[in-house]
N, C-alpha and C positions, 0 to 999 in steps of 0.2 A: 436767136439770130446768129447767123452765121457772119464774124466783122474779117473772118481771118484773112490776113493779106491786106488790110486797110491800111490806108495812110488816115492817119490821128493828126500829123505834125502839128502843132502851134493849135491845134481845136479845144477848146472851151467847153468840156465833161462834167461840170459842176452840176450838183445833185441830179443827174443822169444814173437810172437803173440799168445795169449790163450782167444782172443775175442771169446765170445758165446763157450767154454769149459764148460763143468761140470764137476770140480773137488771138489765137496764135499768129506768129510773123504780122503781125498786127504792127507798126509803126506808131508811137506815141511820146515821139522825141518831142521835148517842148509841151506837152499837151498839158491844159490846168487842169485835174484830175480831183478836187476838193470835195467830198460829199459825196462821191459815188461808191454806190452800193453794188457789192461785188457775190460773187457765188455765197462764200466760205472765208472765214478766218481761219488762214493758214498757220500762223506765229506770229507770235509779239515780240519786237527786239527791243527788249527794255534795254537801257543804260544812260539815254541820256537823262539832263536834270530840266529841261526845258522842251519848247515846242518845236520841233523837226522843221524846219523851213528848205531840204534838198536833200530828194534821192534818188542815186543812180545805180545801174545795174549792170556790170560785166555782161559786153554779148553773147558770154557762153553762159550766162546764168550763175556762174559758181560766185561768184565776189556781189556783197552790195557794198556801197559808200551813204551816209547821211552825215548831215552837217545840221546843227543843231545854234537855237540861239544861246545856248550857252556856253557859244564860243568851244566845240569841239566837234572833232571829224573821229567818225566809227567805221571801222571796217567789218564788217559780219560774213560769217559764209551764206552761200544765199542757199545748201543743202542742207544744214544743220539751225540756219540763225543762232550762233552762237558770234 
């Protein structure tokens, strides 16, 4: 399916399949994203001690940010996941 260019905002993706989608400039600001099954596992950014409850993505893609219930904020590169 072709999503690219959709507006997601605030839409409810829970255990929704979007294997082999192309959703580039795709909009999914807000969106609950829980259970959905994606192409590929790209990287795992292990370091927290707990369950990840927010993440956010520099718009040029280089920077992520996750906040964790273990009361800590991680900065990752979003080319390396380091």
């Amino acid at each position: 399916a072709n999503l690219s260019g959709v507006n997601f905002q605030g839409a409810v993706l829970q255990g929704s399949d979007i294997r082999g989608a192309q959703m580039d400039r795709a909009d999914l600001r807000g969106a609950d994203l829980r259970d959905v099954a994606v192409t590929q596992l790209l990287n795992t950014l292990d370091g927290h001690t707990d369950r990840v409850t927010v993440v956010a993505m520099s718009p040029d893609g280089k920077s992520i940010v996750s906040g964790s219930i273990d009361k800590t904020v991680r900065i990752w590169s979003g080319l390396t996941g380091m």
